[in-house]
N, CA, C and O atoms as a CHARMM CRD file, in Angstrom:
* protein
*
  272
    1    1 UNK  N      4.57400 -40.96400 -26.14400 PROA 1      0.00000
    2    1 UNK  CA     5.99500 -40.78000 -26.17900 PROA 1      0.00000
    3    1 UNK  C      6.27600 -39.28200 -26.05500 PROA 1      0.00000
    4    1 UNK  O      5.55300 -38.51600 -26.69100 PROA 1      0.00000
    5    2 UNK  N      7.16000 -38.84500 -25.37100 PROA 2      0.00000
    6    2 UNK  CA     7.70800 -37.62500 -25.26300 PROA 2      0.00000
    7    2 UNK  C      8.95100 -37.45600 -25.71300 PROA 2      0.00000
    8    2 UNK  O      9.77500 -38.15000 -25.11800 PROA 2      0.00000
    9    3 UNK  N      9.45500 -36.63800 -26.72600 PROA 3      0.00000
   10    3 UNK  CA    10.96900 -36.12600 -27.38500 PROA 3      0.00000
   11    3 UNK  C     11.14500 -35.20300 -26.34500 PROA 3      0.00000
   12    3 UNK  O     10.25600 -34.70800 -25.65100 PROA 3      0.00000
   13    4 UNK  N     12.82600 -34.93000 -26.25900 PROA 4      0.00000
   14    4 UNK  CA    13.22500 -33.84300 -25.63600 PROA 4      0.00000
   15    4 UNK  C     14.86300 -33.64900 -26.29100 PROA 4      0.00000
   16    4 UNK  O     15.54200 -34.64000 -26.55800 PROA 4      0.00000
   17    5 UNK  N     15.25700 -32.55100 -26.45200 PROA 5      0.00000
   18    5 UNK  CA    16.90400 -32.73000 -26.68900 PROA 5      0.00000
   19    5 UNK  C     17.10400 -32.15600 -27.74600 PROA 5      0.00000
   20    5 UNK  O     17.36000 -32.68300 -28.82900 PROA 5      0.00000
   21    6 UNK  N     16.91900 -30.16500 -27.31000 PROA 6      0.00000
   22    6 UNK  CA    17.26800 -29.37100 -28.26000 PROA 6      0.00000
   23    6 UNK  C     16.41200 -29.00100 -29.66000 PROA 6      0.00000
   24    6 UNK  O     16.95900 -28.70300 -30.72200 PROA 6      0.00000
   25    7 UNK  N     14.93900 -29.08000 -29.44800 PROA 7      0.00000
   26    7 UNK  CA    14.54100 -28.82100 -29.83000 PROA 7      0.00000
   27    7 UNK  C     13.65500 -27.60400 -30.21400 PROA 7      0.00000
   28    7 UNK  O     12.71800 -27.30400 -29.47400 PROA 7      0.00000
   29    8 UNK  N     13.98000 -26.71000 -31.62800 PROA 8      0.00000
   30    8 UNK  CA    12.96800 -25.06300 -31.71600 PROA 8      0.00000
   31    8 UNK  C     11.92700 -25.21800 -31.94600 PROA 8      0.00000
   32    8 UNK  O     11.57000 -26.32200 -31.53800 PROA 8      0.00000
   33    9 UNK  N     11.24300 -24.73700 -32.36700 PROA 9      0.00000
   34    9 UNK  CA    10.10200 -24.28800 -32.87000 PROA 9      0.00000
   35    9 UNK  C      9.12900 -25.84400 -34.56500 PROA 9      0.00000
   36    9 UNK  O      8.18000 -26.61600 -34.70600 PROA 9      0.00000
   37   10 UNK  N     10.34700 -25.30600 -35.30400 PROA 10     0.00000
   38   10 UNK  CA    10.32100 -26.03300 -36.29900 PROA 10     0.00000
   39   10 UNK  C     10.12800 -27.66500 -36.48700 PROA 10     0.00000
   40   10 UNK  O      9.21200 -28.38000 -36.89300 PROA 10     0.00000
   41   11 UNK  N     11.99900 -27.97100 -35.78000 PROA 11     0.00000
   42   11 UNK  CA    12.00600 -29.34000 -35.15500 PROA 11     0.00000
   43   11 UNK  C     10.99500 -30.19700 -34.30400 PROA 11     0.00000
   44   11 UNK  O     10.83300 -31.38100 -34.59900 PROA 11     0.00000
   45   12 UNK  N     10.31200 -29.62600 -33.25600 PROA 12     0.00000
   46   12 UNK  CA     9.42200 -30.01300 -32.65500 PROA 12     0.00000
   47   12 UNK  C      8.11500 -30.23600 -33.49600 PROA 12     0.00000
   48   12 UNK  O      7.33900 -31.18800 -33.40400 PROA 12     0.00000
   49   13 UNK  N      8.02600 -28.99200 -34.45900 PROA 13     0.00000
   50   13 UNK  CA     6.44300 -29.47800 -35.36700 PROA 13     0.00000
   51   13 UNK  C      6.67000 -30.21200 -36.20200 PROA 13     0.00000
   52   13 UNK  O      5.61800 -30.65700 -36.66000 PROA 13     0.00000
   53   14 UNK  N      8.02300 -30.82400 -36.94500 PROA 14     0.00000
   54   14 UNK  CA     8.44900 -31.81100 -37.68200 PROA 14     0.00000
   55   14 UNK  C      8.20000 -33.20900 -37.00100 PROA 14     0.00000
   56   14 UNK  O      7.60200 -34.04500 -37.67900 PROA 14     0.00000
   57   15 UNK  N      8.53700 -33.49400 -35.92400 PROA 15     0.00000
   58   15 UNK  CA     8.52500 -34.75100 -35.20900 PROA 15     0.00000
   59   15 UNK  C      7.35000 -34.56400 -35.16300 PROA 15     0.00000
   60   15 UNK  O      6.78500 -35.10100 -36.11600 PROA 15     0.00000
   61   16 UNK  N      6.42500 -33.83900 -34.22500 PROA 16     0.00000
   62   16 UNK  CA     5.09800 -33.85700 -34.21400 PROA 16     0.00000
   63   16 UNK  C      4.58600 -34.40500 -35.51500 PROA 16     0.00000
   64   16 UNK  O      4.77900 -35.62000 -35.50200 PROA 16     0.00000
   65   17 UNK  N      4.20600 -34.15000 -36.25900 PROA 17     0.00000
   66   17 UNK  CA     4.08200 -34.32600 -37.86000 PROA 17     0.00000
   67   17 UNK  C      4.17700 -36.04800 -38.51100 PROA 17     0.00000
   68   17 UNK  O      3.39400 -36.75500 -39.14700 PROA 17     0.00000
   69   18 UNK  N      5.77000 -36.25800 -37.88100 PROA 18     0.00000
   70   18 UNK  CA     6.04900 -37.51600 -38.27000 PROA 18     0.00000
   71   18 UNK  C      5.23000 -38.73100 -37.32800 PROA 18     0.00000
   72   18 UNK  O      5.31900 -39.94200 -37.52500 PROA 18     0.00000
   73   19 UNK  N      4.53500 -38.15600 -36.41400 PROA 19     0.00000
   74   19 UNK  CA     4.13600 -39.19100 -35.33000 PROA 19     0.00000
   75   19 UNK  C      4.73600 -40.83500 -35.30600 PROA 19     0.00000
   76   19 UNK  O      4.48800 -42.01800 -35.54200 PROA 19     0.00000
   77   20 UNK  N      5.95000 -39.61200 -34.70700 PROA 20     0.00000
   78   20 UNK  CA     6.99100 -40.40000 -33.91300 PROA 20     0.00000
   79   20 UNK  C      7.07300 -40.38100 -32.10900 PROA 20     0.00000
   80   20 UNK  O      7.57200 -41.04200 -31.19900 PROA 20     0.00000
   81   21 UNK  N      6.26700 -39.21500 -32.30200 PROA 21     0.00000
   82   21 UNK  CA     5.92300 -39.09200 -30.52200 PROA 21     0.00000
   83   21 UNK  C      4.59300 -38.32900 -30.60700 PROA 21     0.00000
   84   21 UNK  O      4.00900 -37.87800 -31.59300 PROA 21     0.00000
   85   22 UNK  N      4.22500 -38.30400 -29.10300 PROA 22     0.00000
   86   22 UNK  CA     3.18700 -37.43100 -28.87300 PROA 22     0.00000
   87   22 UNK  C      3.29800 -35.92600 -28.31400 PROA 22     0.00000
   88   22 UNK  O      2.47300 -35.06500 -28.62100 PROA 22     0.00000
   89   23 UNK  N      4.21500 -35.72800 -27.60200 PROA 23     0.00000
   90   23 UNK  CA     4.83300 -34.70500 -27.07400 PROA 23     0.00000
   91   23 UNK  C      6.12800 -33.88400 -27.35300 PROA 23     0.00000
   92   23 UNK  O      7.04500 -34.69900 -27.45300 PROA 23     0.00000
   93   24 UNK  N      6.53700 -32.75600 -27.50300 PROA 24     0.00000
   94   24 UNK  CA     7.78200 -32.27700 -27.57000 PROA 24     0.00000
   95   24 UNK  C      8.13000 -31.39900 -26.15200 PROA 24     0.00000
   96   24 UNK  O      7.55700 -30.34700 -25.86800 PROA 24     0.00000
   97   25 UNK  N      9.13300 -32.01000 -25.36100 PROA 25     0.00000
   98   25 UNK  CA     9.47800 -30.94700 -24.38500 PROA 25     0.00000
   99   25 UNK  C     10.65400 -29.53000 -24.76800 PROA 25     0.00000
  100   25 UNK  O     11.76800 -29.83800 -25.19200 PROA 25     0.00000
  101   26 UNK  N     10.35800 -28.27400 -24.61300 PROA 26     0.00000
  102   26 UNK  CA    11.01800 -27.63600 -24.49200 PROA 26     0.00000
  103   26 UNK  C     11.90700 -27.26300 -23.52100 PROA 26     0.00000
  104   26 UNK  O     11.56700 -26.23000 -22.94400 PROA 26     0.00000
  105   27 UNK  N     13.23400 -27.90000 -23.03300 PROA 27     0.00000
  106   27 UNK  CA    13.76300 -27.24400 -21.87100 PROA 27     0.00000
  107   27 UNK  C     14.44700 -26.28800 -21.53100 PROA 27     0.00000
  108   27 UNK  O     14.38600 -25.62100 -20.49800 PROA 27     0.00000
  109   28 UNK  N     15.34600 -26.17800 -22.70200 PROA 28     0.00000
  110   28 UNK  CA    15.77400 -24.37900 -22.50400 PROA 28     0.00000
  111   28 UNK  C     15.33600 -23.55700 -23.24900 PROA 28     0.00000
  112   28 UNK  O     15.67800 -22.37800 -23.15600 PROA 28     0.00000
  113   29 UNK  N     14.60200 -23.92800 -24.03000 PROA 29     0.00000
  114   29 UNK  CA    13.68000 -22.30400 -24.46500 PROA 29     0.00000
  115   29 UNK  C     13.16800 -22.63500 -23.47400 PROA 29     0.00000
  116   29 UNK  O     12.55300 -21.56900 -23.44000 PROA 29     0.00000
  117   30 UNK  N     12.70100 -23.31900 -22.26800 PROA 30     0.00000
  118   30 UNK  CA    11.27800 -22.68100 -21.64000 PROA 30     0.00000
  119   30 UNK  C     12.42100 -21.93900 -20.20000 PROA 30     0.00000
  120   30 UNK  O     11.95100 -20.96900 -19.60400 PROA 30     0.00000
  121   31 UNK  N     13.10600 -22.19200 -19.98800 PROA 31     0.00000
  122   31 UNK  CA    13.95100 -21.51600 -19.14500 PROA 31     0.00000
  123   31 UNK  C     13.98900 -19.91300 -19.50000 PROA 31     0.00000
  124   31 UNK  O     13.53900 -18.97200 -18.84700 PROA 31     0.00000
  125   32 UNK  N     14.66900 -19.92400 -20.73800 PROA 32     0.00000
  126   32 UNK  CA    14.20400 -18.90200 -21.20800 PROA 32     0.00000
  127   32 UNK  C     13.26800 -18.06800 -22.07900 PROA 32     0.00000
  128   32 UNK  O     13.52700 -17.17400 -22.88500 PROA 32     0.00000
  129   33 UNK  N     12.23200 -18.55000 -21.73700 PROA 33     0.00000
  130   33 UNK  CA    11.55600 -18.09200 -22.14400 PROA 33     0.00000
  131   33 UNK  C      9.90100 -18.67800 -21.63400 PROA 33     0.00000
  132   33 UNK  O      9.17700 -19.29600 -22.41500 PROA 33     0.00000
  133   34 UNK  N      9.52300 -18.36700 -20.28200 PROA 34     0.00000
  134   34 UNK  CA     8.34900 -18.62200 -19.67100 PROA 34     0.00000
  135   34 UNK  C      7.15200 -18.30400 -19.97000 PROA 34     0.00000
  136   34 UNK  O      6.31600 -18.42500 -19.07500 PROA 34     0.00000
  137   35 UNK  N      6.83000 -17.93500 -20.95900 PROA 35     0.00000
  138   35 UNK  CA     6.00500 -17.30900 -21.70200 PROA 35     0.00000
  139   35 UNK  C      5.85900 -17.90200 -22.86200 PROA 35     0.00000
  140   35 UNK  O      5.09100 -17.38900 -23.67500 PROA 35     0.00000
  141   36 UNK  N      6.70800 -19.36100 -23.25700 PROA 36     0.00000
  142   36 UNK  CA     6.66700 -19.60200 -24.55600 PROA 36     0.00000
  143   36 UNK  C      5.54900 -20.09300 -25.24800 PROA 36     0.00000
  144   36 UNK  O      5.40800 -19.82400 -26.44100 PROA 36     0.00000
  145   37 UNK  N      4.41200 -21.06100 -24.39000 PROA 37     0.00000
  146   37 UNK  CA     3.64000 -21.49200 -25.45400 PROA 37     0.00000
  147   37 UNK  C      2.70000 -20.03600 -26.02800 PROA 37     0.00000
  148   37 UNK  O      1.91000 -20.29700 -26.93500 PROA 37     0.00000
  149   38 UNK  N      2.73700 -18.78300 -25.63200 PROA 38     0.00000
  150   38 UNK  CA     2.19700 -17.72300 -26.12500 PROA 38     0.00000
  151   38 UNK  C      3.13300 -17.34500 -27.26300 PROA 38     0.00000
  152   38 UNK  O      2.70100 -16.83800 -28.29800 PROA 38     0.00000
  153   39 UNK  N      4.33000 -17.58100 -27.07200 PROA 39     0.00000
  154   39 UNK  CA     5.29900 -16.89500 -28.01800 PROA 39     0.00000
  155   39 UNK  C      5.63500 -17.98200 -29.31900 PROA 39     0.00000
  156   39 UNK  O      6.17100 -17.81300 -30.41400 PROA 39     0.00000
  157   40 UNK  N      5.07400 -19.11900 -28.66500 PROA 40     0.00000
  158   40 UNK  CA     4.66400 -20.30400 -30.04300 PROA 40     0.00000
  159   40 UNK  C      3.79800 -20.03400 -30.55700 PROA 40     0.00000
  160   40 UNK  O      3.82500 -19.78700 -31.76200 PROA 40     0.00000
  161   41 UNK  N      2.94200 -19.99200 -29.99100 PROA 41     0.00000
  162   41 UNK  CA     1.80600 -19.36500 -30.56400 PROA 41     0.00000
  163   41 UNK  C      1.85500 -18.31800 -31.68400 PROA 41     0.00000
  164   41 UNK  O      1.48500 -18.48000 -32.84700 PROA 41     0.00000
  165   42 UNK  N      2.31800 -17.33900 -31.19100 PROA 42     0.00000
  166   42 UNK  CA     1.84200 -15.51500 -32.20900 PROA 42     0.00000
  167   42 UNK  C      3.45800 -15.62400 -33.08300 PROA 42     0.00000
  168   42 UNK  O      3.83900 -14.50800 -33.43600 PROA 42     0.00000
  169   43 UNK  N      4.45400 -16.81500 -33.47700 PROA 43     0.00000
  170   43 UNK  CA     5.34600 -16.71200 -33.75000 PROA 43     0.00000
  171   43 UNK  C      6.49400 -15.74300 -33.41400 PROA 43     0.00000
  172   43 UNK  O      7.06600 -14.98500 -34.19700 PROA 43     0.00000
  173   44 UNK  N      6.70100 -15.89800 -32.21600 PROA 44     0.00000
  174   44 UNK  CA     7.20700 -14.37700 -31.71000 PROA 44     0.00000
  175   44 UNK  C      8.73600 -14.59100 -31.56000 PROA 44     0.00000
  176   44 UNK  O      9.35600 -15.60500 -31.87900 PROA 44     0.00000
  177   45 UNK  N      9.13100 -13.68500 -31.12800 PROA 45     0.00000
  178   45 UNK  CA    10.67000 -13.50500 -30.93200 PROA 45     0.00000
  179   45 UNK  C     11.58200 -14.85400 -30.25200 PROA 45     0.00000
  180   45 UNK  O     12.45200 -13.98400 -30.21000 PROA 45     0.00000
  181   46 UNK  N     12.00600 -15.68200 -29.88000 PROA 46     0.00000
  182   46 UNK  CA    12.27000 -15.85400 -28.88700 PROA 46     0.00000
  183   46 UNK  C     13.78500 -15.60400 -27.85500 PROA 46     0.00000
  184   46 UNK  O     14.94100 -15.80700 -28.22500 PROA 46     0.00000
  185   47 UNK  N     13.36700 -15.15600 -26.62000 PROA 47     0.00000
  186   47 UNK  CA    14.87300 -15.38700 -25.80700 PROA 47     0.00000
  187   47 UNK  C     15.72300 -16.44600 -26.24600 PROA 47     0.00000
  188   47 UNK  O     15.27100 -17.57200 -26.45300 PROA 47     0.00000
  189   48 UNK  N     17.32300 -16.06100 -26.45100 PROA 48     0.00000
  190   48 UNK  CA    18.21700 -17.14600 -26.05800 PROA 48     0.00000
  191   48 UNK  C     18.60100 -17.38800 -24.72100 PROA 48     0.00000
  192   48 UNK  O     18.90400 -16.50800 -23.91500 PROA 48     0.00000
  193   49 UNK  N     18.57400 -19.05500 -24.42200 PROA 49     0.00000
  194   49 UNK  CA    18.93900 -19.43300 -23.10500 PROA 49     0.00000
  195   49 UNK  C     20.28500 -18.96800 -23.43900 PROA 49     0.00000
  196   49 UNK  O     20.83600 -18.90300 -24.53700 PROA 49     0.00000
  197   50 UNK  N     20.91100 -18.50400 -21.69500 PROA 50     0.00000
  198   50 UNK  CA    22.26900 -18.37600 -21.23000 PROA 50     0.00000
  199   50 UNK  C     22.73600 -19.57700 -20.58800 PROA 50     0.00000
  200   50 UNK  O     22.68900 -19.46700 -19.36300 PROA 50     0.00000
  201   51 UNK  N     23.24500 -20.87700 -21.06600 PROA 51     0.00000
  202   51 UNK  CA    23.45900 -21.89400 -19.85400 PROA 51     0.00000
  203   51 UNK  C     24.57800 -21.47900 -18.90300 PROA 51     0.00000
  204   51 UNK  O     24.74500 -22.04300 -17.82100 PROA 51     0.00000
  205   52 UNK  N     25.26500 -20.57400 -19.29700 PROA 52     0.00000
  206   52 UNK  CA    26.64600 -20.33000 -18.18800 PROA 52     0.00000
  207   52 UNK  C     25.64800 -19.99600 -16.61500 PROA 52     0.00000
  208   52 UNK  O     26.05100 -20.36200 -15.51100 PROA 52     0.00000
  209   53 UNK  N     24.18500 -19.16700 -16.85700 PROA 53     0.00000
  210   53 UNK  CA    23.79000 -18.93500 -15.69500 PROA 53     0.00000
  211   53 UNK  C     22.47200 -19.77700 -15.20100 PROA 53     0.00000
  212   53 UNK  O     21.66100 -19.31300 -14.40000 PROA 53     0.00000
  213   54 UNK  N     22.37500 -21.03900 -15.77200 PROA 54     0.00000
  214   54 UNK  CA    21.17900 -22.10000 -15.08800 PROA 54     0.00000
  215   54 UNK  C     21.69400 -22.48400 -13.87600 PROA 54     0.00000
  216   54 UNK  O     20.87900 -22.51700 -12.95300 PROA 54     0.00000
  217   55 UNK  N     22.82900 -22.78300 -13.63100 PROA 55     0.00000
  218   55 UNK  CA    22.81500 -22.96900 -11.86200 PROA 55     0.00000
  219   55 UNK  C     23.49500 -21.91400 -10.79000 PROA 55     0.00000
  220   55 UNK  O     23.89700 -22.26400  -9.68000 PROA 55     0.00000
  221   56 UNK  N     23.53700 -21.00700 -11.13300 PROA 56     0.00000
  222   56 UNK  CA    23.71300 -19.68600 -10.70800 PROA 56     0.00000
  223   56 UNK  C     23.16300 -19.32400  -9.57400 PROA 56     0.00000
  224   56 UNK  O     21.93500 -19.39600  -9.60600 PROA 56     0.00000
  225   57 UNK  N     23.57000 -18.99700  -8.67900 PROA 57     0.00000
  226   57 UNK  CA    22.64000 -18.51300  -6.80800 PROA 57     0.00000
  227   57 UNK  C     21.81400 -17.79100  -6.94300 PROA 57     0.00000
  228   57 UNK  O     20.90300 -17.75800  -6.11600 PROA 57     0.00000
  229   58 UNK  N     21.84000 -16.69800  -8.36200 PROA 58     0.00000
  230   58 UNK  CA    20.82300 -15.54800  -8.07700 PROA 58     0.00000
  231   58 UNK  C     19.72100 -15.93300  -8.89900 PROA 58     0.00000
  232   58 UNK  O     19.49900 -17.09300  -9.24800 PROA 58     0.00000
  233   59 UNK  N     18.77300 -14.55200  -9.31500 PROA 59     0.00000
  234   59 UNK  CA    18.08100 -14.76400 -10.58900 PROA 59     0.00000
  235   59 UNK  C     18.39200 -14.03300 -11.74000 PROA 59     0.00000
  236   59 UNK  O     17.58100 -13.43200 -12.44500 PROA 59     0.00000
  237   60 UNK  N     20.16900 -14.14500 -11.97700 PROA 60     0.00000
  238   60 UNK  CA    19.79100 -13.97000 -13.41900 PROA 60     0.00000
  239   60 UNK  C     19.96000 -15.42100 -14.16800 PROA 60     0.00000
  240   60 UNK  O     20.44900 -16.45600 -13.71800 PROA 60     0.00000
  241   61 UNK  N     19.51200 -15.21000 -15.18700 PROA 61     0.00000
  242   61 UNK  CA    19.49000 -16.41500 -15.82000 PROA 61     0.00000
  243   61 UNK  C     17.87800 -17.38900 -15.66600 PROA 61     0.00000
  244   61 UNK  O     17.51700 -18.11700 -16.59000 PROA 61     0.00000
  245   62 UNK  N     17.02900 -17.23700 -14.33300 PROA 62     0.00000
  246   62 UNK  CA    15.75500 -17.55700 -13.45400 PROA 62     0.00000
  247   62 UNK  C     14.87400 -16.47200 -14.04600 PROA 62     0.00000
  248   62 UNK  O     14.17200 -16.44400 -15.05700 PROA 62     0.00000
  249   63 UNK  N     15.11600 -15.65100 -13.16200 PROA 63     0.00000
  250   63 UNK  CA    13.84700 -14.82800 -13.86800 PROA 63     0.00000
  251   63 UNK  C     13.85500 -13.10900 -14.25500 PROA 63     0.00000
  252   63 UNK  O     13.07500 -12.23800 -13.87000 PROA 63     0.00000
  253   64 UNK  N     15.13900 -12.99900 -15.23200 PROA 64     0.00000
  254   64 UNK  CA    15.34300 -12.02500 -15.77200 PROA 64     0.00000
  255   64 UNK  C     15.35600 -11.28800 -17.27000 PROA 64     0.00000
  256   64 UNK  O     15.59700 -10.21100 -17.81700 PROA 64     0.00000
  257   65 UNK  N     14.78500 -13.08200 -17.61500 PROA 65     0.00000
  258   65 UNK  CA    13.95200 -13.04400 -18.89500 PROA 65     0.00000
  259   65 UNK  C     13.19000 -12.21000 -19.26700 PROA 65     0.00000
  260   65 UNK  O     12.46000 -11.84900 -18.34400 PROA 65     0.00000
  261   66 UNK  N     12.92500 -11.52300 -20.55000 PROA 66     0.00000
  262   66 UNK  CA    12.08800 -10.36800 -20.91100 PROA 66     0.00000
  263   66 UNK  C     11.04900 -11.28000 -21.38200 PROA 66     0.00000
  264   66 UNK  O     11.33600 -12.39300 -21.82400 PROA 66     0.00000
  265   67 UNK  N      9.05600 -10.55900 -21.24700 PROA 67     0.00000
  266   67 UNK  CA     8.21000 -11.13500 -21.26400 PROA 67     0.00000
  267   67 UNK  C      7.87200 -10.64600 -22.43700 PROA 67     0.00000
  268   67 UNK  O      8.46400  -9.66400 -22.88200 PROA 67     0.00000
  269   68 UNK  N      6.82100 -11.28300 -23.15100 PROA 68     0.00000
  270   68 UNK  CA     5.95100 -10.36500 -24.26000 PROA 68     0.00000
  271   68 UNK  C      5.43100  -9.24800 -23.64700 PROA 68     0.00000
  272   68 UNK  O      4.75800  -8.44500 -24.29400 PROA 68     0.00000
């Protein structure tokens, strides 16, 4: 089973936990933030997604994300 739908850091290791699923998808932290399973990892900062710019022509919002 895969969860998806707004899930951080926390939430996701809670469900995990409850094995209620097998998977947690991240979709807008991973938008913003492409780098995340490293930044899950070392507990790190994370980017906030901007949704005003996910369908946007350019790349902000794509790939103007700051990296570790």
């Amino acid at each position: 089973m895969i969860s998806n739908g707004g899930y951080d850091r926390q939430t996701g290791d809670s469900i995990l936990a409850s094995n209620n699923t097998d998977l947690v998808y991240f979709g807008k932290l991973y938008i913003a933030n492409s780098d995340l399973p490293k930044r899950l990892e070392l507990n790190a900062h994370l980017n906030a997604p901007d949704p005003k710019t996910f369908y946007a022509p350019d790349a902000i919002g794509y790939t103007d994300y700051p990296f570790l």
